[in-house]
N, C-alpha and C positions, 0 to 999 in steps of 0.2 A: 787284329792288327797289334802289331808291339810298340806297344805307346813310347815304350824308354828309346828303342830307336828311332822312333818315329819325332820325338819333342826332341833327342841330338840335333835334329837339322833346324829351328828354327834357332835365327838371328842373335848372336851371342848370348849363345847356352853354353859354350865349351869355354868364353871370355870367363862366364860368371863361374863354372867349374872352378878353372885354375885358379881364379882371387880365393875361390875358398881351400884349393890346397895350399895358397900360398901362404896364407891371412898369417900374419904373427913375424913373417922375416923380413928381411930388408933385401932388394934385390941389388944386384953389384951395377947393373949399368940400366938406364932408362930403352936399352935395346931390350932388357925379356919382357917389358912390357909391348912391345909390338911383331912382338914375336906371331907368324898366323897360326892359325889354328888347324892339326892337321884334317884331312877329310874327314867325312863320318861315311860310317859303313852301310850299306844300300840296304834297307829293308826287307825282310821276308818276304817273297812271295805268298800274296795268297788265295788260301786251297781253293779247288774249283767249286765252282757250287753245281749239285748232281741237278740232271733234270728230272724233271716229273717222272718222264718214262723210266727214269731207272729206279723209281719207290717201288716198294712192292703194297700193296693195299691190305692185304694178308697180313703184311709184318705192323704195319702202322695199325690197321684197327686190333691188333693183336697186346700193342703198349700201350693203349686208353686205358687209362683208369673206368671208365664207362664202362657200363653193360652193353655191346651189342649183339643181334643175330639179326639173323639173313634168312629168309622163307620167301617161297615161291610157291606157283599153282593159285589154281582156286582153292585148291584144301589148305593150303599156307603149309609146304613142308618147308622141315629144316635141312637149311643149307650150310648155315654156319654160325657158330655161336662164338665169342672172345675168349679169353682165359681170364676177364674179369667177369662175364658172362658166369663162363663156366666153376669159377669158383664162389660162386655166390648161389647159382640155384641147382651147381651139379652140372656137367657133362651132357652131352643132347646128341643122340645118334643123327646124321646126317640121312635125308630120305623119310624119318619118320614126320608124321603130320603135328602140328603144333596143340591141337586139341589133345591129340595121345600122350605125347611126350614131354612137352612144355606145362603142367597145372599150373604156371607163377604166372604164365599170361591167362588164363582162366580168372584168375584169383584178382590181377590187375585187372579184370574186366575188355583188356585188348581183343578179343576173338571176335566180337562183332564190330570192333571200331577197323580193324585188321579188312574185316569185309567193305567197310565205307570207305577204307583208303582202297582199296583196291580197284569199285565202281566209279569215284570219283576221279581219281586219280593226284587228289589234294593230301599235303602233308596236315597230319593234325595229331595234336598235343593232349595231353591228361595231364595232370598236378596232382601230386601227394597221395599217388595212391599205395594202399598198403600191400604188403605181401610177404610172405612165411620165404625164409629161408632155407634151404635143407641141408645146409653144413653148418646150422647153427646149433644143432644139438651137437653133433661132434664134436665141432670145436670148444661147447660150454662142456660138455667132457673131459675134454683135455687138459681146459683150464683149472676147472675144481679140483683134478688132481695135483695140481703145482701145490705150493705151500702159501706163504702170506702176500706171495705177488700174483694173487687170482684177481682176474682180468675182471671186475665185477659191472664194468657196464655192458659187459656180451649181452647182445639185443636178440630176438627170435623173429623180430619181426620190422622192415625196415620201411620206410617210404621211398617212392622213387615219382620224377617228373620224365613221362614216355614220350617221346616222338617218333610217331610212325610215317616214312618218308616211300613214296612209289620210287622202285628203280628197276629199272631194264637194263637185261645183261643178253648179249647176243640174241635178239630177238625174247625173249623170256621173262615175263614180268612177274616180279617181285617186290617185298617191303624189306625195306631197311628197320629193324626198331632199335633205338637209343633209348636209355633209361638211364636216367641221372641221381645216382643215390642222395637224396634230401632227408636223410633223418634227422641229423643232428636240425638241420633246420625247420623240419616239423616239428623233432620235440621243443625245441625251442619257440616254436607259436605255440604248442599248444600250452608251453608252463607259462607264456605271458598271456594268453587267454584264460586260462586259470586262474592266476592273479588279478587277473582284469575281473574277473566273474567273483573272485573273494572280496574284493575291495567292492564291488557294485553290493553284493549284498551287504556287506556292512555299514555303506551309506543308503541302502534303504531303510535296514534296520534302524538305523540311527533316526531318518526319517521316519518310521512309521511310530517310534517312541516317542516325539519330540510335539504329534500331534495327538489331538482329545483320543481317549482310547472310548471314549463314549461319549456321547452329545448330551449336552443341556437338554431336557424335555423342558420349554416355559408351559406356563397355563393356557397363554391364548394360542401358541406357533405349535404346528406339526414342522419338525424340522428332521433333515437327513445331508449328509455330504458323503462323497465318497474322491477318494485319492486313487488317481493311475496311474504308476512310474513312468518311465520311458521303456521303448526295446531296449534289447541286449548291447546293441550299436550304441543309445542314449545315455550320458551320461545324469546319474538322479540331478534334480534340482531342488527350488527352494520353494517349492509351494506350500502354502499352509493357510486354516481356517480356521473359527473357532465361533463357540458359541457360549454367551454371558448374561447370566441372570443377572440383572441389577438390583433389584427388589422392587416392591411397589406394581409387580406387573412389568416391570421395562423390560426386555431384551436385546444386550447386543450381538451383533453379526461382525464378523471379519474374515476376510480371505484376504491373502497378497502373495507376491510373488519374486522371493528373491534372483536379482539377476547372475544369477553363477551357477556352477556345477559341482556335485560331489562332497567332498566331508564340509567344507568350508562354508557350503551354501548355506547347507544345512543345521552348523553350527550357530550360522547368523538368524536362521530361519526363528530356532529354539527361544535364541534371544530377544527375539521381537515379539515372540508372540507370547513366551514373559511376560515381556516390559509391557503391552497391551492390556493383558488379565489385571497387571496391577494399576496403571491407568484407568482402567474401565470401572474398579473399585471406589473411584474415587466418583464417577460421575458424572466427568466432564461432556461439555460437547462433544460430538464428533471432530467438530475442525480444532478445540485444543487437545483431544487424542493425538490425531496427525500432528500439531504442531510437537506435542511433547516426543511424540515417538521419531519425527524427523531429525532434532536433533539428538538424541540417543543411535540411529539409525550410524551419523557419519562419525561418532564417537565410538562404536564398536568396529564400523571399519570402513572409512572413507571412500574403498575401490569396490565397494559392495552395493551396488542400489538397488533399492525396492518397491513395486509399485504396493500400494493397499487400498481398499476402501473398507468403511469404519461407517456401520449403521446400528441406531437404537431405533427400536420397535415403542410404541406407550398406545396399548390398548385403548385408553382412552380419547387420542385423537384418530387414530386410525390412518397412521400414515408412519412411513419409515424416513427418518431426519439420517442423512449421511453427509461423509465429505469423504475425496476420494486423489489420493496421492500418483498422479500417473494411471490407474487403473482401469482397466474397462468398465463399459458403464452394465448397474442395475436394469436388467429386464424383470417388467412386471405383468403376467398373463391377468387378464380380465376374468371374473362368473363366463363369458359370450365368449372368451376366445381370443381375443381382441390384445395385444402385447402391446407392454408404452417401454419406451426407454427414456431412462433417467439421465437428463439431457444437460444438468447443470454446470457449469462448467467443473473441470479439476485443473488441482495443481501439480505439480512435478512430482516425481517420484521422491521417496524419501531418500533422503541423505546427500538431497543436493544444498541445503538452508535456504536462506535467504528470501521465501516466501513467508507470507500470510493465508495458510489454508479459511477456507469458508463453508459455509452445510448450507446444502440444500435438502429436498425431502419430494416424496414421490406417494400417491395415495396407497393404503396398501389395506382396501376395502373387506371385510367377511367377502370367502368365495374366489378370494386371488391369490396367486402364486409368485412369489419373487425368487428370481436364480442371481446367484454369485458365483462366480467362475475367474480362471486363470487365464493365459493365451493360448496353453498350450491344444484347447476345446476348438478354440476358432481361426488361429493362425496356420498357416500354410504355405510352403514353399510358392513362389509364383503367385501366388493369390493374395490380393491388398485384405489387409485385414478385416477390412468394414463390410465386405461381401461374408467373411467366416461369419460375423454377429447377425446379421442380415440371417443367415443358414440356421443360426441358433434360434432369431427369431421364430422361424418358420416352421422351424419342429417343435418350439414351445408352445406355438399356438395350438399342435394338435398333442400334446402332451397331457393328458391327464390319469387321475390314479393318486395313490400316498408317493410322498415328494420322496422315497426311495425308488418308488416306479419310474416319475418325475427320471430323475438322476439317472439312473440307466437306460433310458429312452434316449434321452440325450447324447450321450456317450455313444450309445448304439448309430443316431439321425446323426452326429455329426463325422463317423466315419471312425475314429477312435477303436483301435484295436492293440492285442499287447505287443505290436512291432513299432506300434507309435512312437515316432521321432524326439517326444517330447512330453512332460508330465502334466498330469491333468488335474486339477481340481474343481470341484463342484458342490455349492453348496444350496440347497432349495428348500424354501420354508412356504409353510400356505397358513393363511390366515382360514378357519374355517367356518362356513357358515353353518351354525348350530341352531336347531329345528328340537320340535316337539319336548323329550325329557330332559335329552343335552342342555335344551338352551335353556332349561330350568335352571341349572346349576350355576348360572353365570347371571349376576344381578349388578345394577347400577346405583348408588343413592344418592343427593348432594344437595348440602343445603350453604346457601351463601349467611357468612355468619355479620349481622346488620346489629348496628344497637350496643355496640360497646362491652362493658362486663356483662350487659343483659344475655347477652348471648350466649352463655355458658350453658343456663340451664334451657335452653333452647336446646341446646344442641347436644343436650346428655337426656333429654326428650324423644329428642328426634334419634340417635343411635338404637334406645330401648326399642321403639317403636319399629324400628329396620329390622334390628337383628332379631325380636320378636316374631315379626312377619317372615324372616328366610329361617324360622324355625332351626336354630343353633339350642344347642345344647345349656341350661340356666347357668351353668359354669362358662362357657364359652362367652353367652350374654353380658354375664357382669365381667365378665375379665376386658371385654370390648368398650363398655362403656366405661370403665376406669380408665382404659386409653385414651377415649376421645375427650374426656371431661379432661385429662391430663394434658394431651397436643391443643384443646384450643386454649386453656388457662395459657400456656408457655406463649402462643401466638397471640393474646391480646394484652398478653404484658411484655413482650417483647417486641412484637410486629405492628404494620402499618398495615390499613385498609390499600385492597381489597383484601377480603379473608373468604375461604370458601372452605368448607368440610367436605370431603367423600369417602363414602364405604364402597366397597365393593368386597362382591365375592365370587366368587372360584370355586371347579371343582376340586380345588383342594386345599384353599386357605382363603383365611377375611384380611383382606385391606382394609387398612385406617388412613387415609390420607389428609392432613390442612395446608392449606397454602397461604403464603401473604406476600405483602408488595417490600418488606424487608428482607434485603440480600443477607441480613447477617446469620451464619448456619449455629447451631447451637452444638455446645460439647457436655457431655456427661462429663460430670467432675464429682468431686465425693463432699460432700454435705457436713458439715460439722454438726453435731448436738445442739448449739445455741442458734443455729442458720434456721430464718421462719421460712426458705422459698430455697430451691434451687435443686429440689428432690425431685421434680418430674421427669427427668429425663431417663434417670435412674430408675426409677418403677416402670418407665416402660423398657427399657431394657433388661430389666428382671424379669418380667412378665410375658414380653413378645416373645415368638419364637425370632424376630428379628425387627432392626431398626436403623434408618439412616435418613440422610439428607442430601436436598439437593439445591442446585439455581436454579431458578426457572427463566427460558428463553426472554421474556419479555421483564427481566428484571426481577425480585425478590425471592423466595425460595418455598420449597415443599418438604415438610415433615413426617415421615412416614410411618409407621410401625406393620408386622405380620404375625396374624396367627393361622396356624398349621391346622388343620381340620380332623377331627377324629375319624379314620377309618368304617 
C-alpha cells in the first residue's frame, strides 16, 4: 500500500500541509484560510495475490536456503535434490538409490530412519547430526589461494537438524527430507560446553585443594573420608570434612556443607574449614566451635549458609561429645550391628546468629563405627529426606571392613554414582577393639592426688613405677617423671581439689595428664634469674615432644604434656 497516498486522505492533512507552506506570511484576506482543499488522488490499485495453483513447488523448494531432496521406492531413489541440496553435498542423479549415490545420508545415519518413516508412515526428526561436505575441499582451495582475505572459518564438516516427512505423489510413496544447517549453533553449544566443562574442573580443583590432601591417623580412631562431585549436569558444591588431632589422645571430626554452587561455595568452604583448624587449636567445646565459627560464617558472607556438625573424640571416656549447626545427624554402628542415631537436638545452620548452640554426645564404644556425611548421600528428588538416612541406616548396619571399605559400600548401598545430581561426602572412623599384642600397646594409669604437697612424691612414685612396668626406655622414664613431678607441683600450687594424675600410653606415644577443679589455664612465660617458681611450664615444653591445656566440661581444667615413642 502507498502510505503517502493513502495518510493524504485522512481529515486535515492537506489543512495542516498548506499552514506549513504558508508558515512565515501574512495572508491578504481571512477567505485563503477557508479556502477547500482540493481532492486527493485515488490510491493504487493493489496487485493480485497469485493462487496457490499458480506456485510452482519446483521453483519454491528450489529458493530454500534448506537442504532438501525427494526419494521414493522402497530402495529410497533419488527424485530430486534442491540447489542448496545440491551445493552443499554435490549433484545427485535422479533414479539412482540413495544408499549408492547419496553417502551424506549414510553418514547422517538417515538410511534406516528413511526405512521407519516409510513403515510407519510418521514424520520423524534427528538434531545435530554431523556430515562431510564435498565442496568443501574445493571451495577451502579456492579460498587459500585468494591473498589476506582467506575465508578462515571454511568448515569440512557441518551439523544439520533432519526431518524426514512420508509424501505421496500420484499414487507413489515417498519421503520428503529437510535438513536444516545448525553449525554455527552447534558450535556454539559445544564452545559453551567446553567452557562449562573448563570452569567445572577448576572448581573441583579448587575443591579438592581446599580439602585434607591426607587424614589425621589419631592413636585410638581408624579414620577414612572420601569426596564425590556431582555429574557433568551438577554444579560442584561446598562440601568438606576434616580431621584434628588435639593432643592428649582428643580428636576432632568435621564435615559440613555449604549451601551454594561453584567457585564461590568453594571459596566459603576453604574459609570455614580454616577458621575451624584454628578454633579446634584452641580446644573449645564443640558448641563454642559452632558459636565461634557461626558468626565468622555470616561475616565472610551473609547469603552463604552452612550446615556442620563439630565432634571431639577423648579415649578416655569413650564417647563422641558434638554439637551440630543444621546438620544431619551422627550414625553410630554397634560390635552386633545394631545402629543409634545421634538424636540431640541442633541448632541452625551457620550464618544465620542469633542462637545459642549446645553438645550433646553419643557412646562411641571399642568395636563401633560412626559415619558423618553430607545430603547429598541420602537426599533425593521426591523422596522426604528421613527415609534417605533410614536407607543409610540399613547399609550401615550391614557394612563392615576398614572404614575406607566402610565408605565405598556406602556410596555403592546408597545408589551414588558419577551421574549423581549432587556431591557427596563421607566420613567414618571406628573405634577398635584391640585383642592379644595390640592391646598391649595401649595402657591406662591414674592416681587421685589426696594429701596436699604430700602428694608430689606420691605421684613421682607412682609415674616410676608405671612407666617402669610398660618398659619405656630409662631415658624416656626420667624424662616422664620430670613431667609429672613438674604438672602436679604447678597443679597444687595453683589448683583446687579434686586433682587426678593420668598416664597413659600409645602405640606411639606416653600421655602425661593432671587435672583440677581450677579453671584458670596456665601460660609459659620466660623466668627471670632471681624468679624461685614459674619455670615448670617451660621444661615441659622443652622436653615434651608437645604441650597444652584445656577446661574441663564440669568446670576446672587439664594439663597436658606428649612424648613420642622411639621407633
Amino acid at each position: 500500500m502507498n502510505f503517502t497516498r493513502w495518510s493524504a486522505r485522512l481529515p486535515g492533512t492537506q489543512r495542516r500541509a498548506a499552514a506549513r507552506t504558508d508558515r512565515g506570511s501574512v495572508p491578504a484576506a481571512r477567505g485563503e484560510y477557508e479556502q477547500k482543499p482540493e481532492p486527493a488522488a485515488d490510491p493504487a490499485p493493489l496487485p493480485s495475490v497469485p493462487s496457490l495453483e499458480d506456485l510452482s513447488v519446483r521453483e519454491i523448494l528450489g529458493e530454500l536456503p534448506a537442504l532438501v531432496a525427494l526419494v521414493y521406492g522402497p530402495d529410497h531413489r533419488v527424485a530430486y535434490v534442491n540447489s542448496a541440496y545440491a551445493a552443499t553435498f554435490g549433484p545427485r542423479p535422479p533414479g539412482a538409490t540413495a544408499a549408492e549415490s547419496c553417502p551424506e545420508l549414510a553418514e547422517l545415519g538417515l538410511l534406516p530412519l528413511l526405512d521407519q518413516v516409510r513403515r510407519s508412515g510418521t514424520p520423524r526428526t534427528v538434531k545435530s547430526r554431523k556430515a562431510q561436505s564435498h565442496r568443501a575441499g574445493a571451495d577451502r582451495t579456492e579460498r587459500t589461494e585468494r591473498s589476506d582475505r582467506t575465508d578462515r572459518t571454511d568448515r569440512t564438516e557441518g551439523s544439520y537438524t533432519v526431518t524426514c516427512t512420508p509424501v505421496t505423489c500420484q499414487g507413489t510413496a515417498g519421503i520428503l527430507v529437510h535438513a536444516a544447517d545448525v553449525t554455527d549453533h552447534a558450535e556454539a553449544a559445544e564452545r559453551l560446553r567446553t567452557s562449562e566443562q573448563r570452569h567445572r574442573r577448576t572448581v573441583v580443583t579448587l575443591q579438592r585443594s581446599l580439602l585434607p590432601q591426607e587424614l589425621e591417623q589419631p592413636d585410638d580412631l581408624r579414620v577414612a573420608a572420601t569426596y564425590r562431585p556431582g555429574g557433568e549436569d551438577a554444579a560442584v558444591g561446598g562440601d568438606w570434612y576434616d580431621v584434628i588431632t588435639l593432643g592428649a589422645g582428643r580428636t576432632a571430626l568435621v564435615i559440613g556443607d555449604v549451601m551454594g554452587r561453584g567457585v564461590r561455595a568453594a571459596a566459603v568452604m576453604g574459609q570455614l574449614r580454616t577458621a575451624v583448624r584454628a578454633y579446634a587449636r584452641l580446644d573449645l567445646p564443640p558448641h563454642e566451635v559452632l558459636q565461634l565459627l557461626d558468626g565468622l560464617a555470616a561475616e565472610i558472607d551473609a547469603s552463604q549458609i552452612a550446615t556442620c556438625v563439630y565432634a571431639v573424640h577423648d579415649p578416655n571416656e569413650g564417647r563422641l561429645v558434638y554439637a551440630s549447626a543444621g546438620h544431619l545427624p551422627i550414625l553410630v554402628r554397634a560390635a552386633d550391628g545394631s545402629v543409634q542415631r545421634a538424636e540431640d537436638p541442633t541448632g541452625p545452620p551457620l550464618g544465620t546468629g542469633g542462637w545459642l548452640h549446645t553438645s550433646g554426645s553419643i557412646a562411641l564404644p571399642p568395636g563401633s563405627t560412626a559415619v558423618l556425611y553430607t545430603d547429598g548421600l541420602v537426599e533425593r528428588r521426591g523422596e522426604d529426606i528421613d527415609e534417605g538416612v533410614a536407607s543409610l541406616e540399613r547399609a550401615l548396619s550391614g557394612a563392615q571392613g576398614s572404614p575406607q571399605v566402610v565408605c565405598d559400600r556406602l556410596i555403592r548401598s546408597l545408589g551414588v554414582t558419577d551421574d549423581h545430581d549432587d556431591d557427596v561426602a563421607v566420613l567414618v572412623l571406628q573405634h577398635p577393639a584391640r585383642t592379644g599384642a595390640d592391646a598391649e600397646l595401649f595402657h591406662n594409669a591414674a592416681l587421685d592426688l589426696l594429701g596436699g604437697i604430700e602428694a608430689a612424691p606420691r605421684a613421682r612414685a607412682f609415674a616410676t613405677g608405671v612407666l617402669s612396668s610398660w618398659r619405656f626406655p630409662v631415658e624416656l622414664r626420667d624424662l616422664g617423671v620430670l613431667a609429672t613431678s613438674e604438672l602436679v607441683a604447678n597443679s597444687l600450687q595453683h589448683g583446687t581439689p579434686p586433682m587426678r594424675l593420668r598416664l597413659r600410653r600409645t602405640d606411639r606415644r606416653l600421655i602425661i595428664e593432671v587435672t583440677d577443679g581450677d579453671d584458670h589455664l596456665p601460660r609459659r612465660r620466660r623466668a627471670e634469674p632471681a624468679d624461685e617458681a614459674g619455670r615448670g611450664i617451660s621444661i615441659i615444653a622443652t622436653i615434651a615432644s608437645s604441650w597444652g591445656s584445656r577446661r574441663t566440661p564440669g568446670g576446672g581444667k587439664a594439663v597436658w604434656c606428649e612424648f613420642a615413642l622411639p621407633h
